[in-house]
C-alpha positions as CSV (number, residue, x, y, z in Angstrom):
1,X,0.0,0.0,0.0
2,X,1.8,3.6,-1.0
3,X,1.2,5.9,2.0
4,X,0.6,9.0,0.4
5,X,1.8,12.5,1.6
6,X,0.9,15.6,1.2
7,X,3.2,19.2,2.5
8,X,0.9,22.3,3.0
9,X,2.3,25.4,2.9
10,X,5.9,24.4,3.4
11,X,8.9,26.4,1.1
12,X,10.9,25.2,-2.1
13,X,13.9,23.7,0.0
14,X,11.6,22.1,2.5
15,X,9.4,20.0,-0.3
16,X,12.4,19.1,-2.1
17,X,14.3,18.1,1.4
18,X,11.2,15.8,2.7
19,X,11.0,14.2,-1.1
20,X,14.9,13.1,-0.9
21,X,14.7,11.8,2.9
22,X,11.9,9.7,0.9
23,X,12.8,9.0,-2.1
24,X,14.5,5.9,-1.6
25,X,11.0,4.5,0.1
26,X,9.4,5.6,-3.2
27,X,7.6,2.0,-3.8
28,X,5.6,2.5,-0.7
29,X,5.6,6.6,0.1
30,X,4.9,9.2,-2.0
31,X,4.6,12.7,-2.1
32,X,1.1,14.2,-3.6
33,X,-0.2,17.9,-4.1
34,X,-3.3,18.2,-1.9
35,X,-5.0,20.6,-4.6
36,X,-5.1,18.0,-7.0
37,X,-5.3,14.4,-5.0
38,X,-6.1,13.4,-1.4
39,X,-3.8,12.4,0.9
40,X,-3.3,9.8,3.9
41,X,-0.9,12.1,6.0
42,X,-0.5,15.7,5.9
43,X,2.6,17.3,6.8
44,X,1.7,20.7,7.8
45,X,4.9,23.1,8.2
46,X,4.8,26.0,10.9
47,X,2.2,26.2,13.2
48,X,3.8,28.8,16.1
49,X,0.6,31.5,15.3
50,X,-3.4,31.3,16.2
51,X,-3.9,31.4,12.5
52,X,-1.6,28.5,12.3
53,X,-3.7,26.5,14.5
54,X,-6.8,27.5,12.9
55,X,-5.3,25.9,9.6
56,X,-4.9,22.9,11.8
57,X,-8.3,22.8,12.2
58,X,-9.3,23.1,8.7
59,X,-7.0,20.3,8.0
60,X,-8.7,18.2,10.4
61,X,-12.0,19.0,8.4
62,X,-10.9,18.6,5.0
63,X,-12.5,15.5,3.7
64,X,-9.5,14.8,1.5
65,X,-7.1,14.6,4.8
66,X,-6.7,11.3,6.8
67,X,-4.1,12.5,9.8
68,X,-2.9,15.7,10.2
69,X,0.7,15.8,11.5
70,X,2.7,19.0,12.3
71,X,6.3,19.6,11.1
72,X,8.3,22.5,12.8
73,X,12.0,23.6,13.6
74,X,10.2,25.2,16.3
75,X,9.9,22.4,18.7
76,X,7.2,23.1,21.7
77,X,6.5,19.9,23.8
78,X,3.5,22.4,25.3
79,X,2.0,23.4,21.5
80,X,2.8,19.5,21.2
81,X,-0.1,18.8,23.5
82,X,-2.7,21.4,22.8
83,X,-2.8,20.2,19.0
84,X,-2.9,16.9,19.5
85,X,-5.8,17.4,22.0
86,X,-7.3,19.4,19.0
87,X,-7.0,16.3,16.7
88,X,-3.3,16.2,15.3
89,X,-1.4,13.2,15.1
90,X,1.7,14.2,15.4
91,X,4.5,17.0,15.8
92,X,7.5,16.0,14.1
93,X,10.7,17.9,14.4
94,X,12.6,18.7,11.2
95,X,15.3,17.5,12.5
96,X,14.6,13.8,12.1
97,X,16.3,11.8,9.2
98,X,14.8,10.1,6.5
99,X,14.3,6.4,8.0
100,X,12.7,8.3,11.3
101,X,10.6,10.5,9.6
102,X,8.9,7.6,7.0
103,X,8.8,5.7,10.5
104,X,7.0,7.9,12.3
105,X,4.4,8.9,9.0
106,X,3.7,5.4,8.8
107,X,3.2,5.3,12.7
108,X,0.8,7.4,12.5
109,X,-1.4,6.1,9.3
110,X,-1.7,2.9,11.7
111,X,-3.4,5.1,14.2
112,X,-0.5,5.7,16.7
113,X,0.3,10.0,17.9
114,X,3.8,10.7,17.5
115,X,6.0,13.3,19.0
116,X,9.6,13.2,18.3
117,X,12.0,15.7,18.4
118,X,15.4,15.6,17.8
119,X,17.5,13.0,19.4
120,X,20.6,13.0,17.2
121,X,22.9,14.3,19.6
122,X,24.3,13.0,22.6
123,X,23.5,14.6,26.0
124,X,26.9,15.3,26.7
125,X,27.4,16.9,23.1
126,X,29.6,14.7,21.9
127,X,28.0,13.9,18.8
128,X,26.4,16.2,16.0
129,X,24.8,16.0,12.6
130,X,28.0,16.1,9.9
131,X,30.3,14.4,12.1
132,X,30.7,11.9,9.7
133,X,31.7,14.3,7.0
134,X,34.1,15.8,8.3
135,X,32.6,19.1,9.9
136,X,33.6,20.3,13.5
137,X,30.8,21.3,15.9
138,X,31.0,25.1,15.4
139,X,30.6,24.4,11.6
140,X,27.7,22.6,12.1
141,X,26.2,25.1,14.3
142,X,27.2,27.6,11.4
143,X,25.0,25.9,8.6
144,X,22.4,25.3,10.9
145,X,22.0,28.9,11.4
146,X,22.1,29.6,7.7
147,X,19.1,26.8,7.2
148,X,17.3,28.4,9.7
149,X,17.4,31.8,7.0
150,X,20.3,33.7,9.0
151,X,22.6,35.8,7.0
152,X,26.2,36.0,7.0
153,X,26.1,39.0,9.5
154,X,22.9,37.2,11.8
155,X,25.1,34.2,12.5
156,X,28.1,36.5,13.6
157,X,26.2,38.4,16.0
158,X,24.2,35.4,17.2
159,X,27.4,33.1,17.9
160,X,29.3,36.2,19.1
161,X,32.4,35.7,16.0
162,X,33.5,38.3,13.1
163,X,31.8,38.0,9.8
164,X,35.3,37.0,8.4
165,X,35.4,34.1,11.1
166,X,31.3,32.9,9.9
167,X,32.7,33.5,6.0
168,X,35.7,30.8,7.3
169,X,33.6,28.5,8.4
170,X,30.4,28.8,5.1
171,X,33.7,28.3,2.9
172,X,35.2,25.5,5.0
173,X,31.7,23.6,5.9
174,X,30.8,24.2,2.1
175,X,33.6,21.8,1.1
176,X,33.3,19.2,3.5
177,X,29.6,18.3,2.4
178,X,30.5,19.3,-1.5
179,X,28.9,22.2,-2.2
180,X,29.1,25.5,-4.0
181,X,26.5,27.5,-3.0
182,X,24.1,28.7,0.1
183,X,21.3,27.3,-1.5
184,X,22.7,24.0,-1.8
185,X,23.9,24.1,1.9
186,X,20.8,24.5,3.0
187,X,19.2,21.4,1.2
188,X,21.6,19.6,2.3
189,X,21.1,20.8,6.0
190,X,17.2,19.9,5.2
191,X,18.4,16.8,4.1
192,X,21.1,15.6,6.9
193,X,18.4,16.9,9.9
194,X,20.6,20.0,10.8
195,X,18.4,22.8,11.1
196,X,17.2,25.9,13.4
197,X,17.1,24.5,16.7
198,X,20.3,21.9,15.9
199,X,22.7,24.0,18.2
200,X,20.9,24.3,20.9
201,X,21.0,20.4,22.6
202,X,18.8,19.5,25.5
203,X,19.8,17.6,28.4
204,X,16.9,15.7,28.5
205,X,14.1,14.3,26.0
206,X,10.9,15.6,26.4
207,X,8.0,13.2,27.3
208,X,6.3,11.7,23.9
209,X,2.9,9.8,23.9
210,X,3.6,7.6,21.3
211,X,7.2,6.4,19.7
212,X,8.9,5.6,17.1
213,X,8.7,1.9,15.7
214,X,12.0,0.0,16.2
């Protein structure tokens, strides 16, 4: 059975980040425009305003929708709860990777609530997204910042460095993941789960009713 997908009101670079975390499940998950086809899951992105959780409940109401499942940098176990107690079933963090986010869309077409943030780094920070590539914690807090929409001069006054020390690090992260330009950096912080949120890393994990299949 193909578990189909829809994103509503979500940019560019976060449609084409969600369709490559899925793509290699493609036999059994697929993305669909909601304007032209109904969908099993909807992935609704940004839902921090009331208006926001007014389009929750039209979601909920739309015939064409089976679940509706929210999908947010902005991780709030509190706005967690009030949705699903509206009707949502689920409040994903962006952060997740591919394998956890299909788990957790399928989780919830069976009827289970999901609410996973991100749980990619180790509690003592000893661990973070690009690692494996090659990039050192500050660089990964650097491109995180740019997903999140920062410029150049945002980032330097948020992580208290120079603008030639943040243009270091953009040049020096760009070539450890192989890219050439911002907008490519950020896809590929879609992609890898490092986003907004990314440097900041909780000591604890918050409390989820519901979790992710094994």
């Amino acid at each position: 059975m193909v578990l189909r997908v829809a994103l509503v009101d979500a940019d560019e670079l976060v449609v084409r980040g969600v369709a490559a975390m899925v793509e290699g499940h493609g036999e059994t998950v697929r993305l669909v425009e909601l304007s032209s086809s109904s969908a099993d899951v909807v992935l609704y992105d940004t839902v921090t305003t009331e208006e926001g959780q007014r389009r929750v409940a039209r979601l909920l109401a739309d015939g064409r929708v089976g679940k509706v499942v929210v999908y947010t940098w902005n991780f709030q176990p509190w706005l967690a709860g009030d949705l699903i107690r509206q009707g949502a079933s689920g409040y994903l963090s962006k952060a997740l990777a591919g394998p956890e986010l299909v788990a957790a869309l399928r989780a919830v077409h069976h009827g289970r609530v999901v609410v996973a943030p991100d749980r990619r780094t180790t509690h003592d920070g000893s661990a973070w997204v690009g690692q494996d590539e090659g990039l050192t914690a500050r660089e990964a807090e650097v491109l995180s910042l740019i997903a999140g929409g920062l410029s150049n001069n945002d980032v330097a006054a948020r992580m208290g460095l120079s603008i030639n020390s943040v243009k270091s690090y953009v040049r020096s992260s760009y070539r450890k993941i192989d890219v050439d330009s911002r907008s490519q950096a950020v896809l590929w912080a879609l992609t890898h789960g490092l986003g907004p949120g990314h440097e900041r890393r909780p000591d604890t994990e918050v409390e989820r009713r519901g979790t992710l299949p094994a």
